[in-house]
C-alpha positions as CSV (number, residue, x, y, z in Angstrom):
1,X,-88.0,7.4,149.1
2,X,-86.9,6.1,145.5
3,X,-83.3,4.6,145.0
4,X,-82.0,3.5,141.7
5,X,-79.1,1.1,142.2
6,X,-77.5,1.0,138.4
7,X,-75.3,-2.0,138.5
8,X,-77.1,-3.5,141.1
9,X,-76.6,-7.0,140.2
10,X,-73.0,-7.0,140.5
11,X,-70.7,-8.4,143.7
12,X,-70.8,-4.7,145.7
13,X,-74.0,-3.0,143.9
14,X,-76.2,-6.5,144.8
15,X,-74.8,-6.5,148.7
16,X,-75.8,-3.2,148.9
17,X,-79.3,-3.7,147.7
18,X,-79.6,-6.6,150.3
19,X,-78.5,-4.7,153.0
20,X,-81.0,-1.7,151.8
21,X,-84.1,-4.2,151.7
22,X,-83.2,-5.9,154.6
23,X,-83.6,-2.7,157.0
24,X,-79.6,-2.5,158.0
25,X,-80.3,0.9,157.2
26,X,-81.7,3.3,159.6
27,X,-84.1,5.6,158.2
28,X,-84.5,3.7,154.9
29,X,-86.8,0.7,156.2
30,X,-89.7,2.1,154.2
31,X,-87.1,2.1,150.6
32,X,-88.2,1.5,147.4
33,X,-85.4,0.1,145.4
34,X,-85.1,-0.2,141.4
35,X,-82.2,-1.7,140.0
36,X,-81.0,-1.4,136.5
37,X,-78.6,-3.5,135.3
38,X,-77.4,-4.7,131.7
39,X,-76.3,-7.8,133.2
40,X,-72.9,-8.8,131.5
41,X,-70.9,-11.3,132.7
42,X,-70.5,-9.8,136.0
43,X,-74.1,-9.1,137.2
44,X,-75.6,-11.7,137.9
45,X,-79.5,-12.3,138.5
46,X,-78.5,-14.9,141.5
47,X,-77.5,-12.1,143.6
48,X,-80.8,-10.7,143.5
49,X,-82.6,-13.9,144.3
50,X,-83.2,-12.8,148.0
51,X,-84.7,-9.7,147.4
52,X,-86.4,-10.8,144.3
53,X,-89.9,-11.1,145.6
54,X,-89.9,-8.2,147.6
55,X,-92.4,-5.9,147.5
56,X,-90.5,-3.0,147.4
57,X,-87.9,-3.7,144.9
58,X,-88.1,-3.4,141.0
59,X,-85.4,-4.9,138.3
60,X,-85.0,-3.4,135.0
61,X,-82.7,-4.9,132.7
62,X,-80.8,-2.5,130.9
63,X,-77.8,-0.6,130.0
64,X,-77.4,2.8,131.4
65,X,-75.4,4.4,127.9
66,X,-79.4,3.9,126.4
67,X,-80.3,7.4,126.8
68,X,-84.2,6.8,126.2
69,X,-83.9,3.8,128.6
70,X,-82.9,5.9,131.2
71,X,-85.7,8.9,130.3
72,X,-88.4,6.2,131.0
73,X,-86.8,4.6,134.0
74,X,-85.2,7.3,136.1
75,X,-87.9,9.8,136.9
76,X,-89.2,9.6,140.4
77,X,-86.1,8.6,141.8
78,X,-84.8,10.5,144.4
79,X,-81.1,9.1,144.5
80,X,-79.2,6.9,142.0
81,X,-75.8,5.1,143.6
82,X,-74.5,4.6,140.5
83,X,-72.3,0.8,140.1
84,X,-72.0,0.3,137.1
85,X,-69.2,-0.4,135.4
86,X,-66.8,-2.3,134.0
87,X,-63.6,-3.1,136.7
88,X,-61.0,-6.0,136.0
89,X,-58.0,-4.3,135.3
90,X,-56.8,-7.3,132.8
91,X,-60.1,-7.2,131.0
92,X,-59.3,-3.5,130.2
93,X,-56.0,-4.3,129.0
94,X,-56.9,-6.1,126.7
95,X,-60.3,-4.5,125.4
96,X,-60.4,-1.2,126.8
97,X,-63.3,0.2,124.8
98,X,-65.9,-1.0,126.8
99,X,-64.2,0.7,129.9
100,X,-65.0,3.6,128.5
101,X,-68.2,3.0,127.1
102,X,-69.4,1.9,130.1
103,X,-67.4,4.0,132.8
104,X,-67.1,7.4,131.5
105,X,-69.9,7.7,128.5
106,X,-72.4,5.7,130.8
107,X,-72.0,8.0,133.8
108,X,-71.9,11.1,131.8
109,X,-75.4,9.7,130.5
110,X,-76.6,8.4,133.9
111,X,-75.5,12.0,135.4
112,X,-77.8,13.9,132.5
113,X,-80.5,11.9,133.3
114,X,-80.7,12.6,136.8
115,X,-80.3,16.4,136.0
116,X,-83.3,16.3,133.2
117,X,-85.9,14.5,136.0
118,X,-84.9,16.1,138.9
119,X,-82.9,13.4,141.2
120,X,-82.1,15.1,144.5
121,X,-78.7,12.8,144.8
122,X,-76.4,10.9,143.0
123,X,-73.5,8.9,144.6
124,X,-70.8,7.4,142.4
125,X,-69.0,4.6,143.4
126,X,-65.4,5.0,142.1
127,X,-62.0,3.7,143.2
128,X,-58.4,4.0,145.1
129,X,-56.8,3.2,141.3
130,X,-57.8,6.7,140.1
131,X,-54.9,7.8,142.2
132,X,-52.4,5.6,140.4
133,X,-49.6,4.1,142.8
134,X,-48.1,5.9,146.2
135,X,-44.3,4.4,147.4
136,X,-45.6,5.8,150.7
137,X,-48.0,7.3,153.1
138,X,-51.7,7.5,151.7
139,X,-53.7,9.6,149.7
140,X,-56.3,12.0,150.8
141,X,-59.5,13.2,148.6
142,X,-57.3,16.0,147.4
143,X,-54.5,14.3,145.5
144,X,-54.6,14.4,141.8
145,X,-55.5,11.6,139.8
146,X,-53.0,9.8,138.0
147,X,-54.4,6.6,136.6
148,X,-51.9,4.2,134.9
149,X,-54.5,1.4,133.8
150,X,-57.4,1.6,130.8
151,X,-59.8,0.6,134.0
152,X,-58.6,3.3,135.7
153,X,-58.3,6.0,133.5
154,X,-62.2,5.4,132.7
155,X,-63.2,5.4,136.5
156,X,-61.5,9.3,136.9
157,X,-62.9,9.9,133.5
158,X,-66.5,9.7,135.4
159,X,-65.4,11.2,138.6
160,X,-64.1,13.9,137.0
161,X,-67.8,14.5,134.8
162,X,-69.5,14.1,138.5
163,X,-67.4,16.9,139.3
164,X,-68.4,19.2,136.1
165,X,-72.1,18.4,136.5
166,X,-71.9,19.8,140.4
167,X,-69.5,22.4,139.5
168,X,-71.6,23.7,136.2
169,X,-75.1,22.3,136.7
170,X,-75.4,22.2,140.5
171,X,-76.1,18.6,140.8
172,X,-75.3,16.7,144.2
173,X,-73.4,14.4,143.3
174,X,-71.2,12.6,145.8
175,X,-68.0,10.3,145.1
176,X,-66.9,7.6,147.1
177,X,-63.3,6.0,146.4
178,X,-62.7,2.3,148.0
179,X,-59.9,0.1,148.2
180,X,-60.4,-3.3,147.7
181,X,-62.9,-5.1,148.4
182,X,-63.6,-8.8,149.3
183,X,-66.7,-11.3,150.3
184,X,-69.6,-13.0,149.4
185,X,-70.8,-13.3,145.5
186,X,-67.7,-11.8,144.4
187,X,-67.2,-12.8,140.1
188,X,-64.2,-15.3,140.8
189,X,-61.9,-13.3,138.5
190,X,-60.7,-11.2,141.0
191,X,-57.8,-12.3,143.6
192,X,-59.6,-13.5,146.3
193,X,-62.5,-15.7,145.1
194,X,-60.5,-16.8,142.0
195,X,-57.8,-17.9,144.9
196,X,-60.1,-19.3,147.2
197,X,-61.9,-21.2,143.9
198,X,-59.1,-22.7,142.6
199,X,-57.6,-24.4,146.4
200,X,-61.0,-25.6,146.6
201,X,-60.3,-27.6,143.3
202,X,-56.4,-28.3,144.5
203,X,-55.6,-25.8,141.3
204,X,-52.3,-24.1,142.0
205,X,-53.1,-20.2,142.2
206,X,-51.5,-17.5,139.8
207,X,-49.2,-15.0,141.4
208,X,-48.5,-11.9,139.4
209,X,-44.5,-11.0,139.1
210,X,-43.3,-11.0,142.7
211,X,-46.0,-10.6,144.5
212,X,-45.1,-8.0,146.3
213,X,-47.6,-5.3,145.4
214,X,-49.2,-4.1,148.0
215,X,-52.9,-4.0,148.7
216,X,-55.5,-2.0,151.2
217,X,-58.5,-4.6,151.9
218,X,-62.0,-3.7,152.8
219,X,-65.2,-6.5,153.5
220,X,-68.2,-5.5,151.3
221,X,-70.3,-5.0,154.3
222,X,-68.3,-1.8,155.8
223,X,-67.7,-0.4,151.8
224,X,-71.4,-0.4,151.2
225,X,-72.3,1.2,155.1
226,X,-69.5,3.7,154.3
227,X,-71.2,4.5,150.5
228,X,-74.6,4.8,153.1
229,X,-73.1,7.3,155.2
230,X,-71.6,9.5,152.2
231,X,-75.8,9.2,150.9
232,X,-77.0,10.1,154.4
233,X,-74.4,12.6,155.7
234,X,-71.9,13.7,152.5
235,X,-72.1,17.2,150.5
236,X,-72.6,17.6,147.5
237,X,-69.3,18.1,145.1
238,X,-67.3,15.7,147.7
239,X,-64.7,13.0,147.4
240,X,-64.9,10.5,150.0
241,X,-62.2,7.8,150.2
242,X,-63.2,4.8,151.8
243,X,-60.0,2.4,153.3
244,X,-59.8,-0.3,155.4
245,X,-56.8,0.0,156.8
246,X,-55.4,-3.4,156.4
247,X,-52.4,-3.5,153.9
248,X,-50.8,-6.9,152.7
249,X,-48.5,-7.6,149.5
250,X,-50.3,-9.9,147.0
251,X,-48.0,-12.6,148.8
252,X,-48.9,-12.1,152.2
253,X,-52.5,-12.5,151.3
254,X,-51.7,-15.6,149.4
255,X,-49.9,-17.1,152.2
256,X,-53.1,-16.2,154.5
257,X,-55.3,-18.0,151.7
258,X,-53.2,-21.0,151.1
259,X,-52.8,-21.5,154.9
260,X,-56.7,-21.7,155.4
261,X,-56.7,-25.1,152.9
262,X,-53.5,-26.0,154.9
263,X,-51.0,-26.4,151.5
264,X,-47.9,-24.9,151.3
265,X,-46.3,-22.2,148.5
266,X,-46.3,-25.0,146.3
267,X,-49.8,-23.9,145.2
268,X,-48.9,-21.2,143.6
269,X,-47.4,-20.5,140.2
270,X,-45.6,-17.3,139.6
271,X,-46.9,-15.6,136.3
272,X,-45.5,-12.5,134.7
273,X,-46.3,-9.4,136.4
274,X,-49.7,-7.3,134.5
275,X,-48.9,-4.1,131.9
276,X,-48.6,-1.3,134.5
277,X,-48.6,-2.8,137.6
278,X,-49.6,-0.2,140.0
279,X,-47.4,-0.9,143.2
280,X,-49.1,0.4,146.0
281,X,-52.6,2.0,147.0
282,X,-53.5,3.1,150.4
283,X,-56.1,5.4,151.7
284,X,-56.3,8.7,154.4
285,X,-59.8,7.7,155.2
286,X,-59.9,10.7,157.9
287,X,-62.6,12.8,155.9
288,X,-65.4,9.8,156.0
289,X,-64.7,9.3,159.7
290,X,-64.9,12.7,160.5
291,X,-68.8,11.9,159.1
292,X,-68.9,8.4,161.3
293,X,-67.4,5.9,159.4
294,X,-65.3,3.0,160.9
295,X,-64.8,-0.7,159.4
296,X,-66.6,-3.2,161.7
297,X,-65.4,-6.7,160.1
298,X,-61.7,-7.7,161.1
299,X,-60.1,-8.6,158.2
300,X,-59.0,-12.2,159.2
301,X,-62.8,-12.5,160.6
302,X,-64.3,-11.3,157.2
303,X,-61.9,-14.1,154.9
304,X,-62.6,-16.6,157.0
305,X,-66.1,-15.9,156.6
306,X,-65.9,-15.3,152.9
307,X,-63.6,-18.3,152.3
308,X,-66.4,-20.5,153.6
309,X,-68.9,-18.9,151.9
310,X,-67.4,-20.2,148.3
311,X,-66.9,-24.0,149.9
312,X,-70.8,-23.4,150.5
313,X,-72.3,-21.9,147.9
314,X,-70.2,-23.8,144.9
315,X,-73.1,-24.1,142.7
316,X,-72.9,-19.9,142.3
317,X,-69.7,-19.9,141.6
318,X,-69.1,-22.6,139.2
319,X,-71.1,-21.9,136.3
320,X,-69.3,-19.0,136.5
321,X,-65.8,-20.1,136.0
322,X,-66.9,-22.5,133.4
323,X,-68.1,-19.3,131.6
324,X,-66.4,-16.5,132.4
């Protein structure tokens, strides 16, 4: 079997190549894995470096909107999972274009491609924001989307084309809807590594409005076995949300953080709240489970794990912040 990982060189897309190549898969020890990816400042090549060699993986810079890109690269594939995007909710505030360039164009063309050459299945790898914000209880599959970010708008954009190309064209095409996720070689932008980054440095840590939006957190390892299962056991045309079942408000976590460098709240330093601050996400994850999905890694077991994994791998993530 042929994957193509688009986006594979990104914090989720990258783990879930490594975890392919290394044989956590069953049934998929024999893979041959291409990844395509236009690294931006996101993807990064050093997530790739220990499968680089590999004889059964193949890196293709490149973006997936270049239609004759994807005409020369695609065919033979059996599957695409389909990363690529673009996903800080700032970054699309202030430049939403790219959003969706990248998230609803670039699917759309990613999604004809795989239609024209014949790719049994696609799985897209979308996101609990499509939903907007829930004051309580959780969403299942079939709520509507309600986005209330540029980042968001662009991910249902391409969930909602994976649902016309099944629907009209017949293509399986598969969507999986996470909640946040945290670990290893995550671009320190995002709360936790950019958190974790800065107490390293003895930087105070920015804490939007008052910190009391609240949050469903999910290690990288059980998102990308969960996206596996959806590949090995999902229908065609389905929504599968993906949770982790561990809520927090932005301050709890930050008091979990700041208590693992052993400071106190005067580390952090209250900044106005982000344009549309969704309040709340949280996830009925009852339909993936119904398939075999359960998260393995406790969340105070995964930080503490990804917390030491920035104090010992600071030479990835530095260049970063110096140029991100």
């Amino acid at each position: 079997m042929k994957i193509l990982v688009s986006g594979g060189a990104g914090f989720i897309g990258s783990h879930y190549v490594r975890s392919l190549l290394s044989g956590e898969y069953p049934g998929y020890e024999n893979v041959q894995v291409t990844v395509l990816d236009k690294l931006t400042y996101a993807g990064n090549p050093a997530n790739l470096h220990p499968v680089a060699g590999h004889p059964r993986f193949t890196f293709v810079r490149g973006d997936i909107t270049d239609v004759g890109l994807l005409a020369d690269v695609v065919p033979g594939h059996h599957v695409i999972v389909n990363f690529a995007a673009e996903t800080h909710v700032d970054r699309s505030i202030t430049g939403p274009e790219d959003f969706v360039v990248t998230n609803v164009h670039g699917t759309q063309r990613l999604l004809q491609a795989a239609l024209d050459t014949g790719v049994r299945t696609v799985v897209q790898v979308s996101t609990d924001e499509v939903y907007g914000s829930i004051a309580e209880g959780s969403w299942t599959e079939s709520e509507p989307v309600l986005p209330n970010s540029p980042y968001a708008a662009s991910k249902a954009g391409a969930d909602l084309l994976c649902r016309a190309y099944h629907r009209t064209y017949g293509l399986d095409v598969r969507v999986t809807r996470c909640c946040n996720n945290y670990g290893p070689h995550q671009y320190p932008e995002k709360l936790i590594p950019l958190f974790v980054t800065n107490l390293i440095d003895g930087r105070r840590v920015p804490l939007y409005g008052d910190g009391r939006h609240v949050r469903e957190w999910l290690h990288v390892d059980d998102h990308c076995r969960g996206i596996q299962l959806v590949l090995d056991k999902g229908s065609g045309g389905e929504i599968y949300n993906i949770g982790g079942g561990v809520e927090l408000t932005n301050r709890e976590l930050t008091e979990r953080l700041l208590a693992a460098f052993g400071v106190g709240w005067e580390m952090v330093e209250p900044v106005p709240d982000r344009l549309g601050h969704d309040r709340r996400y949280a996830l009925d994850s009852g339909k993936i489970e119904q398939i075999g999905y359960a998260p393995l890694v406790g969340f105070d077991e995964g930080l503490a794990r990804t917390v030491r994994w920035y104090r010992d791998h600071q030479e990835w993530w530095r260049p970063l912040k110096r140029t991100g």
